[in-house]
Structure formats: C-alpha cells, structure tokens
C-alpha positions in Angstrom: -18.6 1.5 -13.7 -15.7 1.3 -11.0 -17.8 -2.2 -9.7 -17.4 -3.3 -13.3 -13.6 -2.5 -13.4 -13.1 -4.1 -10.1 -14.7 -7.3 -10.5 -13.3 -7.7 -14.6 -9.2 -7.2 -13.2 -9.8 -9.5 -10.6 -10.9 -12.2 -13.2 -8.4 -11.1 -15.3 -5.5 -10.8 -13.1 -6.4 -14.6 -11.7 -5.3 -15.8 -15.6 -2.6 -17.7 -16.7 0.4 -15.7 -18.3 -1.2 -12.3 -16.9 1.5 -10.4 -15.3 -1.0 -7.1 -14.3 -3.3 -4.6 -16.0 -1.7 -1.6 -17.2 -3.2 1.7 -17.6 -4.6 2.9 -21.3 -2.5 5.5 -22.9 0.6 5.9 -24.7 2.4 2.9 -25.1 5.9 4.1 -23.8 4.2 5.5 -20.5 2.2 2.3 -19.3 4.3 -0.2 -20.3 6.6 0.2 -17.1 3.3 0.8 -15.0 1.7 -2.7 -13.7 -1.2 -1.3 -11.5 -1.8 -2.3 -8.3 -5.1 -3.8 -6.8 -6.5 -0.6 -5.7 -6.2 0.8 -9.4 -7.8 -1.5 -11.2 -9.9 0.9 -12.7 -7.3 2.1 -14.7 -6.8 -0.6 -16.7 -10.3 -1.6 -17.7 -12.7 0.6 -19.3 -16.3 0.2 -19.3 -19.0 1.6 -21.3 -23.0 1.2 -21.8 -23.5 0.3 -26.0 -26.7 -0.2 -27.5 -26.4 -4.4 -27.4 -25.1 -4.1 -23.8 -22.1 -3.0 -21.9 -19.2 -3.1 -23.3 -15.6 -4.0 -21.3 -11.9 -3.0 -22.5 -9.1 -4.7 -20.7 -5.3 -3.9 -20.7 -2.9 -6.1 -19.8 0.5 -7.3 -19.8 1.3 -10.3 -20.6 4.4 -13.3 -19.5 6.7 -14.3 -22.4 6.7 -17.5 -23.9 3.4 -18.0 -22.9 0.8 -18.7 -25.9 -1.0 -15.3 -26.7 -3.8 -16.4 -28.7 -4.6 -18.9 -25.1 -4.3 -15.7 -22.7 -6.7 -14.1 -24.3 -9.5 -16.5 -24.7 -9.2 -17.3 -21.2 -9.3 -13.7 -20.0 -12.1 -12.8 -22.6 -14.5 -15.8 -21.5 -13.5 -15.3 -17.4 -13.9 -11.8 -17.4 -17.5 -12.2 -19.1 -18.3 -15.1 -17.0 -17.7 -13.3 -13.6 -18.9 -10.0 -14.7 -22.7 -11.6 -15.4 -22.6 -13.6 -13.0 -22.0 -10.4 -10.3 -23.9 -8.5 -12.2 -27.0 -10.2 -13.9 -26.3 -8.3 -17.5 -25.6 -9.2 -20.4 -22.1 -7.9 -21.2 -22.3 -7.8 -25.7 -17.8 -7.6 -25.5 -15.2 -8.1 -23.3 -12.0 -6.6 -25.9 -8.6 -7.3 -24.2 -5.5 -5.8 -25.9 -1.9 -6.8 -25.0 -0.2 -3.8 -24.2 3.4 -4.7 -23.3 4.9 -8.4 -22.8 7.7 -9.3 -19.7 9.3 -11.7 -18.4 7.3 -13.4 -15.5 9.6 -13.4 -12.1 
C-alpha cells in the first residue's frame, strides 16, 4: 500500500492549486502540517474493497483557486497514474480538502 501512497501524492501534489498533502486526523492538528515527500503515506490511505482498491487523498488546497476544478483534476490524475503503474482497476479515488492557504 505504501507504493500506492507514493505514486497517488506524487500525481496529486503535481496539481494545480495543491499546496501539499496533509495527514488524516483532527482538523486543528494537520492543518499546520504540509507533509514532505518522504511522508507521503500519511496523507493518502489505501484500501482493498470488493469492486477494487480504494484511494483517500488529503490535501490542502491554494485560495482563490476554483475547488470544484482541483478536485476533478486530482481525482482523474491520481487514478490515471495509479493504473497505469499498477495495472488495477482502482473502483475511487475520494479526495477531501482538509485546510485551504494562501499559495507563496
């Protein structure tokens, strides 16, 4: 599952109006944490189901950008990459906004 994780922030950190992935949890705790490369795996959660795997990406995301665009984008690269890497059919990739910034 970590090769999953890996390969799903990549896609999704390449995005327009992604700022980072951010860990799952309590909202007041992992909205000041943007996670680094290396932690990927903390922000996106993967999971076998019984239609195929299933994908859960947290992120943060730029203000003033379009929501509603960030997300499609993230949902259909994250799935493209994933089965292309992988060869499986991935049945969701779920991506929740966790925290909104400023972009630098």
């Amino acid at each position: 599952m970590e090769a999953i994780a890996s390969i799903a922030g990549s896609a999704a950190i390449e995005c327009y109006g992604v700022i980072g992935l951010v860990p799952r949890g309590s909202l007041a705790d992992t909205a000041r944490e943007i996670l680094r490369l290396e932690e990927y795996v903390k922000g996106v959660y993967a999971r076998k189901g019984k239609k195929g795997y299933e994908v859960d990406v947290y992120l943060c995301c730029a203000y003033g950008v379009k929501l509603s665009e960030i997300l499609a984008e993230v949902q259909k690269k994250v799935k493209y990459e994933l089965e292309k890497n992988f060869s499986v059919h991935f049945a969701s990739v779920n991506v929740f906004v966790v925290d909104i910034k400023e972009a630098n």
